[in-house]
C-alpha positions in Angstrom: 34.5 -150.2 86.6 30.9 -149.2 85.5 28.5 -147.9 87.2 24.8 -148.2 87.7 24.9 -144.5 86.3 26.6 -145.1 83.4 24.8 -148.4 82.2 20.9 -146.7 82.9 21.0 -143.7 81.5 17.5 -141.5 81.5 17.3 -140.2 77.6 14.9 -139.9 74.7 14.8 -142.5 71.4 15.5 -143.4 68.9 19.2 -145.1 69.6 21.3 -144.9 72.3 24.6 -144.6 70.1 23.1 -142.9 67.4 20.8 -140.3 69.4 21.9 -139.9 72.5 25.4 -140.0 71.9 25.7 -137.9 69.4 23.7 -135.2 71.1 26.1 -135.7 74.1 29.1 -135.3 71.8 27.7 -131.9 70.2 26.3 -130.4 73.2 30.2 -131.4 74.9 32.0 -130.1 71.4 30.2 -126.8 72.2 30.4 -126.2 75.8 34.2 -127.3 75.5 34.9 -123.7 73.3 34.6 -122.1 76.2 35.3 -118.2 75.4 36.4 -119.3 71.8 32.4 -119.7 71.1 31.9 -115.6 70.9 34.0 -115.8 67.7 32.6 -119.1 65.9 30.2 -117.8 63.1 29.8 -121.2 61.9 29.6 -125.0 62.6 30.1 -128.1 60.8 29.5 -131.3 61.7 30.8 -134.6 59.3 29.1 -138.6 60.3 30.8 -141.7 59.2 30.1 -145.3 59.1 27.1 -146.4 60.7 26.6 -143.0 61.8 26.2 -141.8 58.5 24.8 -145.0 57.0 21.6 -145.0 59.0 22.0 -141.8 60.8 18.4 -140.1 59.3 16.4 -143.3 60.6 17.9 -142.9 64.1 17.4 -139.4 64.0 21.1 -138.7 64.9 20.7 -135.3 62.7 18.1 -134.0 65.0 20.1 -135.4 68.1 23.5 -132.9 66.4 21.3 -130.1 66.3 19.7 -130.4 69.5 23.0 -131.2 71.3 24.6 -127.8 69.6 21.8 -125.8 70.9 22.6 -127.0 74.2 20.5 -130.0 74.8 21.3 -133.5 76.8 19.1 -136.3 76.3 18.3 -136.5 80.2 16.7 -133.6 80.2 15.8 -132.0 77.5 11.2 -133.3 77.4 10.6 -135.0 74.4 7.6 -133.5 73.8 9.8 -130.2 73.1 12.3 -131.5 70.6 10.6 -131.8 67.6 8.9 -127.8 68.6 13.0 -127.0 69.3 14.0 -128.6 65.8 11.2 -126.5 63.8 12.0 -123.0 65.3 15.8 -124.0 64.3 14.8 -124.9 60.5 12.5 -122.2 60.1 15.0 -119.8 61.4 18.1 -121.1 59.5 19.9 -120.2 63.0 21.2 -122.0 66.1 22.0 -120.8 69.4 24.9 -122.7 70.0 25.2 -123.7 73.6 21.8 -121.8 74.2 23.9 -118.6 74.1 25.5 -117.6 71.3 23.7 -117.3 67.7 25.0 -118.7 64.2 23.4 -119.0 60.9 22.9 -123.1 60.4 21.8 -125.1 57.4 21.6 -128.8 57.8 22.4 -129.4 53.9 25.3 -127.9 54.2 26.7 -127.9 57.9 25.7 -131.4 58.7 27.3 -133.7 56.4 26.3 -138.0 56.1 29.7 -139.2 54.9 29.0 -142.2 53.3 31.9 -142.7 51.1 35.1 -142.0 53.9 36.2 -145.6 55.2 37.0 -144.9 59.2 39.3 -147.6 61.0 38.9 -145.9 64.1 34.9 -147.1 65.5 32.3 -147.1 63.2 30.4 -144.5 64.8 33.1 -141.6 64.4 31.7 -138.3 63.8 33.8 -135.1 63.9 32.9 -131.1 64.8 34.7 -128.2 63.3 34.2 -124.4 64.1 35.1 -121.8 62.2 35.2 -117.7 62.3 33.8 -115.4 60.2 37.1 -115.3 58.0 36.5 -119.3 57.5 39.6 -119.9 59.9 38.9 -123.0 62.3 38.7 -121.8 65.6 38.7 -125.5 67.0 38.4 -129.0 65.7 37.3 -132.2 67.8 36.4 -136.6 66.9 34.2 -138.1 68.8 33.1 -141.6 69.2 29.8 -143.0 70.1 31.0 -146.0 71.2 27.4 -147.6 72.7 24.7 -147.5 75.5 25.2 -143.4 75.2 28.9 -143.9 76.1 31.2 -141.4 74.2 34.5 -140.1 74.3 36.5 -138.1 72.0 39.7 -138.9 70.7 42.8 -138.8 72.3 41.2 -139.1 75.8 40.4 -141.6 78.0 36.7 -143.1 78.5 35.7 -141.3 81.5 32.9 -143.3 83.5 30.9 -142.1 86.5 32.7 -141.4 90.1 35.8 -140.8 88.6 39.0 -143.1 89.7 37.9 -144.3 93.5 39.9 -147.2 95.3 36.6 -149.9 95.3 36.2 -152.7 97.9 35.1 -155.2 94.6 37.2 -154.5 91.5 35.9 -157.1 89.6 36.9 -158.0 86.0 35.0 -160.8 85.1 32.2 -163.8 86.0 34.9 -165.5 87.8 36.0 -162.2 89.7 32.5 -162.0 90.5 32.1 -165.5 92.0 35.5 -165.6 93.7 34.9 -162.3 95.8 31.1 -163.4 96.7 32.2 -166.5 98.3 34.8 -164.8 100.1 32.7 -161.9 101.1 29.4 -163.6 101.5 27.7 -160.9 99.6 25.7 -160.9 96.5 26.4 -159.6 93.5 24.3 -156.6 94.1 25.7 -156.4 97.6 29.2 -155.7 96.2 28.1 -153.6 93.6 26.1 -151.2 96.5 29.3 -151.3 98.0 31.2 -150.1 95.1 28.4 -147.4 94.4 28.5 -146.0 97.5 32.4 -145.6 97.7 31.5 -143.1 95.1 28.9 -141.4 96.1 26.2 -141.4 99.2 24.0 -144.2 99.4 20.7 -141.8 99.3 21.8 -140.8 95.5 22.3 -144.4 94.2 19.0 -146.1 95.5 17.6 -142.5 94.1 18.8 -143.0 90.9 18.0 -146.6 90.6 14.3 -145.5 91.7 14.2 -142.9 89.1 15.5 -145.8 86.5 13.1 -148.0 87.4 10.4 -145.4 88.0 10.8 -144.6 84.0 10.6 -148.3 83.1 7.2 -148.7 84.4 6.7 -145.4 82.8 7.5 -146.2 79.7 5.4 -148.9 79.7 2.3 -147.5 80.3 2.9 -144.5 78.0 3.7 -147.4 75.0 0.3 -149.2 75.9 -1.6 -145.7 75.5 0.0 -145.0 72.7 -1.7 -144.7 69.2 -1.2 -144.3 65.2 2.1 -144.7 63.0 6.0 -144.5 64.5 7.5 -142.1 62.2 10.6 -142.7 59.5 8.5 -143.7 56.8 8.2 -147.3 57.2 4.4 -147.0 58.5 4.6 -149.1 61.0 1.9 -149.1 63.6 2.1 -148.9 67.1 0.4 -152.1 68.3 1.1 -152.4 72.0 -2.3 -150.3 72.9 -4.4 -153.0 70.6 -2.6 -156.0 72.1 -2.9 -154.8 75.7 -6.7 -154.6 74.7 -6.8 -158.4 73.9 -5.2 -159.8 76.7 -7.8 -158.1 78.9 -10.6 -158.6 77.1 -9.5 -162.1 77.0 -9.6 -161.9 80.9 -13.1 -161.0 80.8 -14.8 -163.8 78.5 -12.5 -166.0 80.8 -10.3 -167.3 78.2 -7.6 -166.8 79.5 -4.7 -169.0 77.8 -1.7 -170.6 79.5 0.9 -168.4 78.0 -1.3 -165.1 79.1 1.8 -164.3 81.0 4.2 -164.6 78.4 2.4 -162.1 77.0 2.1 -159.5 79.0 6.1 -159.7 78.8 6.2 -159.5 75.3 3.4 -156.4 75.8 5.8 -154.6 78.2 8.5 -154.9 76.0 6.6 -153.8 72.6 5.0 -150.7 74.3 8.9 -149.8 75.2 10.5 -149.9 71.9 7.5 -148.3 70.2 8.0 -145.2 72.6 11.8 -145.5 72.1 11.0 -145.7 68.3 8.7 -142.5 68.5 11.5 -140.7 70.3 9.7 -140.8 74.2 11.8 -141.2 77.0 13.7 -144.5 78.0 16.5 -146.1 79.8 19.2 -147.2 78.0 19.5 -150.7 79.2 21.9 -151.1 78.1 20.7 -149.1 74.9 18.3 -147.6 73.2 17.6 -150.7 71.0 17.6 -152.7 73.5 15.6 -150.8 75.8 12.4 -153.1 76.0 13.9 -156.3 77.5 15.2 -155.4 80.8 11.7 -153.3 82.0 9.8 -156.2 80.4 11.4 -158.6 82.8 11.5 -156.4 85.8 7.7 -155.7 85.2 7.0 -159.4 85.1 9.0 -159.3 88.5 6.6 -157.0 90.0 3.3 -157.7 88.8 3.8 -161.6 89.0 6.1 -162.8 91.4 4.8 -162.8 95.0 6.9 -160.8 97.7 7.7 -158.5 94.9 8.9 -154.9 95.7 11.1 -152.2 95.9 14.0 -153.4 97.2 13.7 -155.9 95.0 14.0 -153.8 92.2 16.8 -152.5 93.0 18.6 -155.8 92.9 17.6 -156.9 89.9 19.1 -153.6 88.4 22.3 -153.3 90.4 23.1 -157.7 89.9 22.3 -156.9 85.9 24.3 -153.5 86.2 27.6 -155.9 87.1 26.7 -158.3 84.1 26.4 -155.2 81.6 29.7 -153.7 82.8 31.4 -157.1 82.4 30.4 -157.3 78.8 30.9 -153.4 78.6 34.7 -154.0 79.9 35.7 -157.2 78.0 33.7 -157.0 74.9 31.1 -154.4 73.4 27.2 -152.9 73.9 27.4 -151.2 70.2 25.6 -153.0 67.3 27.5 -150.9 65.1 30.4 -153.0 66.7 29.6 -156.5 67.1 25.5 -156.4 65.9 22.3 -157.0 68.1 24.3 -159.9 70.2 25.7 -156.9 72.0 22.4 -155.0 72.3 19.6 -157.2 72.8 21.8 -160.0 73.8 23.6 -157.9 76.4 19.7 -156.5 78.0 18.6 -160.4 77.8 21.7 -161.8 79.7 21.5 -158.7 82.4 17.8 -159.3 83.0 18.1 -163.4 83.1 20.8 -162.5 85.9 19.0 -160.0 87.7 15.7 -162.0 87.7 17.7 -165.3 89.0 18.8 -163.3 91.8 15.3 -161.8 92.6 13.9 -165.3 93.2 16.8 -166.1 95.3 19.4 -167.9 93.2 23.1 -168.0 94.7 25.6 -166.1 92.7 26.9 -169.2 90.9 22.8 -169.9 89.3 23.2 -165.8 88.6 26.7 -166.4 86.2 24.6 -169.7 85.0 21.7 -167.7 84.0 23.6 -164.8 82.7 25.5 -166.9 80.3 22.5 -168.9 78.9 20.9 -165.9 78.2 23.7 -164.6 76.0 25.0 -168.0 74.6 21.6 -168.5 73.0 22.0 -164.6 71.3 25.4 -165.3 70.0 25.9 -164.2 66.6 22.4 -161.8 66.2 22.7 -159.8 63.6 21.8 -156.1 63.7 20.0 -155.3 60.6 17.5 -152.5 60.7 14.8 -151.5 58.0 15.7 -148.6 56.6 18.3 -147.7 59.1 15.4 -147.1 61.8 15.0 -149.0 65.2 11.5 -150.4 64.5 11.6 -153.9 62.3 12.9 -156.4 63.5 14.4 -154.4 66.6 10.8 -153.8 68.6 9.5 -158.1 68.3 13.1 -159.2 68.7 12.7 -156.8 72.2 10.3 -159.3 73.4 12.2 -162.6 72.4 14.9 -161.3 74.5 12.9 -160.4 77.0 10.8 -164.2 77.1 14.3 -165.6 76.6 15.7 -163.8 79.4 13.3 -165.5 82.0 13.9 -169.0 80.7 17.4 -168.6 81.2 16.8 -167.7 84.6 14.3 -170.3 85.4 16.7 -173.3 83.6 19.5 -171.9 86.0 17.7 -171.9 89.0 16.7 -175.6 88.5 19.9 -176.6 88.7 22.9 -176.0 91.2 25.0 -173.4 89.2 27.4 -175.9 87.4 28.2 -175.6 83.8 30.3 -176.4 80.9 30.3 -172.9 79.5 31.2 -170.1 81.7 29.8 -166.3 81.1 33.7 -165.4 80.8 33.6 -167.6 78.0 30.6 -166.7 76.3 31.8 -163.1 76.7 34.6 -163.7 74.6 33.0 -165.8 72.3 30.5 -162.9 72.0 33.4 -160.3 71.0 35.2 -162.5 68.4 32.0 -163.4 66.6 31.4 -159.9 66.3 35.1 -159.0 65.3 34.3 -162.1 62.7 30.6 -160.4 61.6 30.6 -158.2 58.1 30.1 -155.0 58.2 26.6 -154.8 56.6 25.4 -156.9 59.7 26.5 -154.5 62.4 23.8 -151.5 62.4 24.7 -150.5 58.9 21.5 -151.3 57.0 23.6 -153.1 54.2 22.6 -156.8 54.7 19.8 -159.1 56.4 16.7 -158.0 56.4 17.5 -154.4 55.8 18.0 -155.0 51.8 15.6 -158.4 51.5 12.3 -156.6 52.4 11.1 -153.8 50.4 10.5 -150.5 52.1 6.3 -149.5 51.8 
């Protein structure tokens, strides 16, 4: 099963599986020597396929080097990285797992492999250390495998709480619906109840306060925020301006009918500009993805009457169960089926977890949950120069307006369909098994190679 905790993770941008994983994976890599680190006197570390493909524009270099000096994304303050990266450059040394010191150069120790074909997942990455005679003193692959997940080959994926007996095992949609009408519960009912034969109640509604509490966060922080996202593309921030227009708008009294669209689409920019300028999201279910599901649960908030904090948490613990279910059964990784997985993923958790705010049963929730996907299907992942800015911010607030369409088409009717989220679920995973390569995150195709870089 997956939990709240593994889905809405607390890290910094740019990508979920090209920043935070990585850094995961090298901080791991290092504190896994264990008394073998006293005698490493170097590092290398070697990134294939997307990894090493659009790497630089996701800033998974910087995410190696901060996760070998004994960083993780959910705490390490953004606002320190780039301070953390400098003293390393300048100094041409690392203190690998904040203890032990090593001479490092990036040019040399930290290798883009573009030419190696890997069968195994397109983010593969691998970690070698070696003693002062140039003998390997251990050797490790690791995966970044989406949302921040990781695991390293030859083990299982671990997920949080370990292997506990749960009251609501649930596979799939129809899982989902079957042991709701049995129970009586909701969706986010059962998954409470699977969270808390875990761990104590007190430290789930915590941590979904803390998610949700860095949502809002991140919001305002993107509509103060000024001047150009870095990467080279010179792309302006623009949420600060367009948050300036809607209220000034409010003030001559022209206010226009789709004024609330958007302040969605405002919520969900001023995300993916701070995830672009490496600030502090939620991977919801990832990085790129990161603007749709606080854009929603904003509108929730500040629109819907009745609004509040329980509410909250049920909108993130009913999407939670949709993200896990296209975790379990198909992907979250654009580098593995495209932005279908990504955005796609974030707009079908928030259409679900908004239909169940405003009361719709857990059949309108599947309904909702699948229209928000089926209308994704096949989005290509396709980033300008390898970084998570064009199209990846704008197409945040699509999926975001999308998202509450799909919820509001869903609870106007009585939760009966033709096409089930099972279904669409699949149909998700074999288009991207059927995508090319250059589509999936890889900065070969789309977009990526038809507009010029400036």
């Amino acid at each position: 099963m997956i939990s709240v905790f593994d889905l809405f993770k607390i890290g910094i941008g740019p990508s979920s599986s090209h920043t935070i994983g990585p850094m995961r994976a090298a901080n791991s890599f290092i504190s896994g020597l264990g008394s073998k680190l006293a005698s490493v006197d170097r590092v290398e570390v070697r990134l294939y396929g997307s990894l090493a493909w659009t790497g630089k524009g996701h800033a998974t270099d910087k995410a190696i080097i901060l996760g070998l000096a004994g960083n993780e994304p959910a705490r390490i303050d953004p606002d320190d990285a780039d301070r953390i990266l400098a003293d390393i450059m300048t100094a041409g040394q690392i203190e690998l797992g904040r203890c032990h010191l090593v001479k490092f150069d990036p040019a040399s120790d930290l290798v883009f492999d573009t030419d190696t074909v890997v069968t195994s997942h397109p983010n593969t990455m691998t970690f070698a250390a070696f003693d002062k005679a140039g003998d390997m003193v251990a050797a490790e692959t690791w995966f970044s495998i989406g949302g921040g997940f990781v695991a390293r080959e030859g083990d299982p994926i671990a997920h949080e709480g370990g292997d506990v007996s749960l009251p609501f095992p649930y596979r799939s949609g129809r899982d989902l619906l079957a042991m709701s009408g049995k129970s009586g519960l909701t969706i986010a009912e059962m998954v409470m109840a699977n969270e808390v034969a875990r761990r104590p109640r007190e430290e789930v509604v915590a941590h979904l306060d803390a998610v949700s509490g860095t949502m809002f966060a991140c919001i305002e922080r993107g509509m103060r925020g000024q001047g150009i996202l870095p990467g080279g593309l010179k792309v302006p921030r623009r949420a600060m301006a367009f948050s300036e227009r809607i209220h000034a708008d409010k003030h001559r009294n022209s206010r226009a009918p789709h004024e609330i669209i958007d302040h969605v689409s405002l919520y969900a920019l001023a995300v993916n500009e701070e995830n672009a300028g490496g600030g502090r999201v939620v991977t919801a279910p990832t990085n790129g993805a990161a603007g749709v599901i606080p854009a929603v649960l904003r509108y929730y908030r500040d629109f819907i009457p009745g609004a509040g904090a329980e509410g909250v948490r049920t909108f993130l613990l009913t999407a939670a169960a949709i993200g896990g279910l296209f975790k379990m059964n198909a992907s979250i990784s654009g580098a593995e089926v495209g932005c279908q997985g990504e955005v796609g993923v974030a707009s079908s958790m928030a259409s679900g977890g908004l239909a169940a705010v405003l009361g719709g049963t857990t059949a309108q929730i599947e309904n909702a949950a699948e229209i928000g996907m089926e209308h994704h299907l096949g989005l290509t992942c396709d980033p300008i120069g390898g970084l998570v800015q064009i199209p990846c911010i704008e197409r945040n607030a699509f999926g975001a307006v999308k998202a509450i369409t799909a919820a509001s088409m869903a609870l106007r009717g009585d939760g009966t369909h033709k096409v089930s989220l099972d279904d669409v679920i699949v149909t998700m995973r074999e288009t991207g098994r059927d995508m090319a390569s250059k589509y999936k995150e890889t900065s070969l195709g789309g977009l990526a190679v038809n507009v010029t870089e400036c």
